[in-house]
C-alpha positions in Angstrom: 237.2 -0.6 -24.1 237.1 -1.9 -20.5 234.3 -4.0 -19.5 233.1 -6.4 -16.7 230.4 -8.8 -15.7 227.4 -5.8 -15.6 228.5 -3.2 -18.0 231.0 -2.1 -21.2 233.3 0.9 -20.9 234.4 2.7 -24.0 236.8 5.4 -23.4 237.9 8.5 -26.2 241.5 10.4 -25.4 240.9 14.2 -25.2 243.2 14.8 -28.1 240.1 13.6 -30.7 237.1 16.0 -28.8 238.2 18.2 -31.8 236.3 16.0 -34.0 233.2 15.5 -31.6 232.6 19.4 -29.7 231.3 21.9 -31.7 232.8 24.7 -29.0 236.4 23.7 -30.7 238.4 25.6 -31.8 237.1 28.3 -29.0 235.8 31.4 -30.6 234.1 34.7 -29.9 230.9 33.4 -31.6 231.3 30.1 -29.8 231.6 32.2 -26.4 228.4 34.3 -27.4 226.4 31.1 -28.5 226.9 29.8 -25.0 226.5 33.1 -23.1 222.6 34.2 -24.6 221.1 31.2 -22.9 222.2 32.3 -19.7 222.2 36.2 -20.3 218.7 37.1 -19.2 219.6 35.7 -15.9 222.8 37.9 -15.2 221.1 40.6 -16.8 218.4 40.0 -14.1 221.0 39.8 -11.2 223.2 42.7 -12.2 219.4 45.2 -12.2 218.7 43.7 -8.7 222.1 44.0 -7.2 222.4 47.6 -8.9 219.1 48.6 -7.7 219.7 47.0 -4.2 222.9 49.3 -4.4 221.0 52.6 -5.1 218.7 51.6 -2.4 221.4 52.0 0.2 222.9 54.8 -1.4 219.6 56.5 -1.5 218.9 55.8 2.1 222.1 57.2 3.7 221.3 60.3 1.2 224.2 59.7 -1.1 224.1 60.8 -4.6 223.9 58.2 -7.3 225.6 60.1 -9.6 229.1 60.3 -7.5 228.5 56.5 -6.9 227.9 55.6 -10.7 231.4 53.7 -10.7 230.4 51.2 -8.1 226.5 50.4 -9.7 228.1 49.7 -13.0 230.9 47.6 -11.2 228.3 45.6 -9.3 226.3 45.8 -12.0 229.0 43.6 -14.5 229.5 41.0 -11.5 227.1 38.5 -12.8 227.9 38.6 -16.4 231.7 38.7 -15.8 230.9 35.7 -13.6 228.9 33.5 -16.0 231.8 34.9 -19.0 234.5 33.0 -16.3 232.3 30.0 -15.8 231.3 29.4 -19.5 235.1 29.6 -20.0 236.4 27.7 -17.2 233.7 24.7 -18.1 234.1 25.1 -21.9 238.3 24.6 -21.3 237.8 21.8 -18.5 235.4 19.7 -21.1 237.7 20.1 -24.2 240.7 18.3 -22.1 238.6 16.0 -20.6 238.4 12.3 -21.9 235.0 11.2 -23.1 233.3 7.9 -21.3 230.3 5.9 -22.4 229.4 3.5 -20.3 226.9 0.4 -20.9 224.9 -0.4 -17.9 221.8 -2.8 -17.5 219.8 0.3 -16.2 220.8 2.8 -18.1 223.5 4.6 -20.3 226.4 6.7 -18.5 228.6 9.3 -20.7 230.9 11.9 -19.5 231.3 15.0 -20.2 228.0 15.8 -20.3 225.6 18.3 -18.1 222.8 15.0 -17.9 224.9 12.1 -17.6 222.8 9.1 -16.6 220.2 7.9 -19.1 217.7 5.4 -18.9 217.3 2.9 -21.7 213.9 3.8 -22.4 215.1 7.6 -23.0 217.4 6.9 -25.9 216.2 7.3 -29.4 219.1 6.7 -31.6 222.2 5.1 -31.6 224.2 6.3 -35.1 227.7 5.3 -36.5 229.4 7.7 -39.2 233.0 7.4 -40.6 235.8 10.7 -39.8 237.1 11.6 -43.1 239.9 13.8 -41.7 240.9 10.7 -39.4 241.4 7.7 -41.0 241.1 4.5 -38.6 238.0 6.6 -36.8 234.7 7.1 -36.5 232.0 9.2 -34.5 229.4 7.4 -32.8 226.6 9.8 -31.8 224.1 9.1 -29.1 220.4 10.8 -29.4 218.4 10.7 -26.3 215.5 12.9 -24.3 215.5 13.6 -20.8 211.7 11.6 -20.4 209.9 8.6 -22.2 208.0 11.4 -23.8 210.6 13.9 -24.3 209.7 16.2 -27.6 213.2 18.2 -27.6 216.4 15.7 -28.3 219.8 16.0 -27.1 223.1 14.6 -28.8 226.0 13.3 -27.4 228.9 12.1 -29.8 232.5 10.3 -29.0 235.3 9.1 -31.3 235.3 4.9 -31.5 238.6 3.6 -33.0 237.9 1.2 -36.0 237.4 -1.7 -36.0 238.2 -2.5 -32.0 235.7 -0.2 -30.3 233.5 0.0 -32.9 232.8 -4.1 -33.4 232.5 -4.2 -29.2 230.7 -1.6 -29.0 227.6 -3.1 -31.6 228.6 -6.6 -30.1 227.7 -5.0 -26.7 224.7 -3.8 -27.9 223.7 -6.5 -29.8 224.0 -8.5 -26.4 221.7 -5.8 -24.5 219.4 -6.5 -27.1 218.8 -10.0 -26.7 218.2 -10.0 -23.3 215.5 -6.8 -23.7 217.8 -3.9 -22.0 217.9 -2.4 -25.6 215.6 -2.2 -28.1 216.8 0.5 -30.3 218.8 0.1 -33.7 222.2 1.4 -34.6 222.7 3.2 -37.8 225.9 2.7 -40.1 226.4 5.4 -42.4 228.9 5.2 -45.1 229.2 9.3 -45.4 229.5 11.6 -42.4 226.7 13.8 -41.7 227.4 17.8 -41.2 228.4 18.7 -38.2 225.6 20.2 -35.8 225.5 23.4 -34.0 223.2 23.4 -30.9 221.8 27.3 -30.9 219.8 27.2 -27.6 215.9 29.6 -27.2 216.1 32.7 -25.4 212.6 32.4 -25.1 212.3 30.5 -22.3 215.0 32.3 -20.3 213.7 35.6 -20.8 210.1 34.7 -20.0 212.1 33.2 -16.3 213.8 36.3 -16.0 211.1 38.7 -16.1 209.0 36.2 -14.0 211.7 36.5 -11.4 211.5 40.3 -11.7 208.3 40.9 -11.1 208.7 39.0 -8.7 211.1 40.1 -6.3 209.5 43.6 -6.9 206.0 42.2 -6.7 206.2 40.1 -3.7 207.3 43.3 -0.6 204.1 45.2 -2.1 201.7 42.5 -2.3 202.9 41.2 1.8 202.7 44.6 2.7 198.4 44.6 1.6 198.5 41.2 3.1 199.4 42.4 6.5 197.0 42.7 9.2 196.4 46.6 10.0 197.2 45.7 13.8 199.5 48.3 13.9 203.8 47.0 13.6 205.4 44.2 15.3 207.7 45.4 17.8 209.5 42.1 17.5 209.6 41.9 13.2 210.9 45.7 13.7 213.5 44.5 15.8 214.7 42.4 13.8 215.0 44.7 11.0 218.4 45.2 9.1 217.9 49.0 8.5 219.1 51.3 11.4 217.0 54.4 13.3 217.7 56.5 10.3 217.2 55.1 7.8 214.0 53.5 8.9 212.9 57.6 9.8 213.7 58.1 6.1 211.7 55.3 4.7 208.5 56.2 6.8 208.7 60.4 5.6 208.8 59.0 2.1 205.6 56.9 2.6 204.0 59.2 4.4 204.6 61.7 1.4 202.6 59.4 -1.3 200.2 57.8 1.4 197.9 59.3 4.2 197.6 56.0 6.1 198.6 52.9 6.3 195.7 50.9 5.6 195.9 52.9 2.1 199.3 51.8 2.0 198.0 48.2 2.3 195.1 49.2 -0.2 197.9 50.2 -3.0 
């Protein structure tokens, strides 16, 4: 432990995350708990690069069929990146030392994605012996990201007995008499079985498709807000697509509309 006049530092070596991460040992299963929260998002970006792709293709009339190689290679850009960067984190976190830090605003504990808590967000404070490590035990740390939170979020750390662990309540104890903590600390004498966090697609799939709509949505629906002035010289200008491809755009809507106040009517 480190401490000073404001705030107690409690320190865990990387060597003991084994007993506090459920990601260790790394699996496939681990891998694929962590990768469906974020999947309907690179499934989202991979359709929209692929289609922005095809696009292209289909403007300078080649065929997408010869091209099929390089949609499905764009198309696996986004999940190959968020596979690398769920690795990458996942690797960094297990050989990183675990803080907790006592302060007389709020609660500071690293690794960890939200790592400043206020006092008045923290629910529990629970003490459990290791029974594969004798001369240890897990502290875990329950807290919600607002005063009204519903959904709870657990942070644990290794505490060597008895030095952390008595300076650890003592510190406590101490916030608590001066009104910076009001919530108790539970001793168990049995360890509790181990949690796995299993995160809702629900909520990122409902984004995704949200986004979709969206992004395909949004062109059609400024298009029918336009004013039917007639173009602006300057807006075509300053458009990315050349002579071409801009002729080839304006056959195809002039094969499914008659005008362009229809156009803006559709």
């Amino acid at each position: 432990m480190i401490s000073d006049s404001t705030s107690a530092v409690f320190e865990q070596s990387p060597e003991l995350n084994k007993y506090v991460d459920s990601t260790i040992p790394l699996t496939w299963a681990v891998r694929w708990n962590a990768l469906r929260f974020g999947l309907p998002f690179a499934l989202f970006s991979s359709l929209v690069m692929a289609e922005m792709l095809a696009f292209r293709l289909w403007l300078n009339d080649r065929s997408l069929l010869a091209n099929l190689h390089f949609l499905l290679g764009i198309a696996a850009v986004p999940v190959a990146g968020i596979l690398v960067l769920i690795e990458v984190t996942m690797r960094a976190a297990h050989r990183a030392k675990r803080t907790l830090k006592l302060e007389p605003k709020r609660v500071s504990i690293s690794p960890a994605k939200y790592n400043r808590i206020p006092w008045q967000n923290i629910k529990s404070w629970r003490i459990e012996p290791l029974v594969d490590a004798a001369g240890f035990s897990k502290l875990t740390l329950e807290y919600s990201l607002g005063k009204r939170g519903t959904i709870l979020r657990r942070w644990s750390m290794v505490l060597t007995k008895p030095d952390q662990e008595h300076a650890l309540l003592s510190a406590l104890e101490s916030l608590r008499q001066s009104g910076v903590c009001s919530t108790p600390v539970t001793q168990l004498s049995s360890p509790t079985l181990r949690e796995t966090a299993r995160p809702s697609m629900r909520i990122t799939v409902a984004l995704a498709l949200a986004l979709f709509f969206l992004v395909h949505g949004m062109p059609l629906l400024m298009v029918g807000l336009t004013t039917p002035s007639g173009p602006d010289k300057d807006s075509s200008d300053r458009s990315n697509f050349t002579a071409r491809e801009k002729a080839k755009i304006q056959i195809f809507v002039s094969r499914h509309f008659t005008s362009l106040k229809q156009l803006r009517q559709f």
